[in-house]
N, C-alpha and C positions, 0 to 999 in steps of 0.2 A: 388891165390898164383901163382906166376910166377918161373918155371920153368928150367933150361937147361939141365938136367941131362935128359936124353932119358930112362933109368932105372924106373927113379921117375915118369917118364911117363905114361910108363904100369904100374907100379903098382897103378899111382889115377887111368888107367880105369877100370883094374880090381877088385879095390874097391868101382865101380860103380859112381867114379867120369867123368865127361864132362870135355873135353881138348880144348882150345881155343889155334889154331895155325898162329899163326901172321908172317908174314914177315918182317924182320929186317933187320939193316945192318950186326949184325952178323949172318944172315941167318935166323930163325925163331925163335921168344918168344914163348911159351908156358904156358897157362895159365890156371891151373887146379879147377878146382869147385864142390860142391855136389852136382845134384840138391834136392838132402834128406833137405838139411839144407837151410829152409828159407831166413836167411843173405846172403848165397851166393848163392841164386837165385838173390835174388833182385841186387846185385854186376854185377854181372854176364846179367842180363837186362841191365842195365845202359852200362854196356862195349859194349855189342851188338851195342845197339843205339848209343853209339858213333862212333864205326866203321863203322856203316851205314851211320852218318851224314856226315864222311870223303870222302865216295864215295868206300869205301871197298863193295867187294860181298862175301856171304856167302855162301860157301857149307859142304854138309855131305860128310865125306871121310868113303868111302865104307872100306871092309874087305883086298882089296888088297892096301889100303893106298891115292886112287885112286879120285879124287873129282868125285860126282857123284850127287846130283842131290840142284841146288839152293836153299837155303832159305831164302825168301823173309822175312819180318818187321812181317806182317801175320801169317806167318808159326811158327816164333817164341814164341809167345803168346801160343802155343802148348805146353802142361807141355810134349808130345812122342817126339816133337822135340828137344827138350830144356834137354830131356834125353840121347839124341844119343851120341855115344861115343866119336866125334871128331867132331869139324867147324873149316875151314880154310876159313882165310879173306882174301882174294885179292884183289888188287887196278886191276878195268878194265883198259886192254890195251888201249894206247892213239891210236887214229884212225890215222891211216896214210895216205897222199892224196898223188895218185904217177902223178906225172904230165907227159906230155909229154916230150920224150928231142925235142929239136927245133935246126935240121943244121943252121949252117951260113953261 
């Protein structure tokens, strides 16, 4: 179930739902899940895998809101990871090559 009310937020984690926080053009989607409830695990797997297939990375955001430590394809398959209370996907920054300037 997706999301924007910030409200509705804390209330799926507090009701021990998982929050998938995506980046948007309107700033961030929000994408709440059980992992109690079978269907939306398996929902919930399939989304992962696709944001991985795009080239998003995956972290746990700590208590201070804070990304804080990766999670790999691996990690996921964890029914403790798969329970934490927030993943935020990000698209890795494009690598920048600074060149020389060159006088004329």
């Amino acid at each position: 179930m997706i999301v924007s009310n910030l409200d509705a937020v804390d209330e799926a984690v507090a009701n021990g739902q998982t929050v998938f926080i995506v980046p948007s053009k309107e700033g961030h989607d929000r994408m709440c899940w059980d992992a109690a409830d079978p269907k939306q695990v398996t929902e919930a797997i399939k989304q992962f895998d696709e944001y991985m297939k795009k080239g998003y990375m995956a972290f746990m955001v700590d208590a201070d809101g804070q990304k804080s430590e990766v999670v790999t394809e691996v990690m996921w398959r964890q029914k403790s990871v798969r329970q934490c209370e927030e993943l935020l996907f990000e698209r890795p920054k494009e690598c920048r090559v600074v060149a020389p300037v060159r006088g004329g």
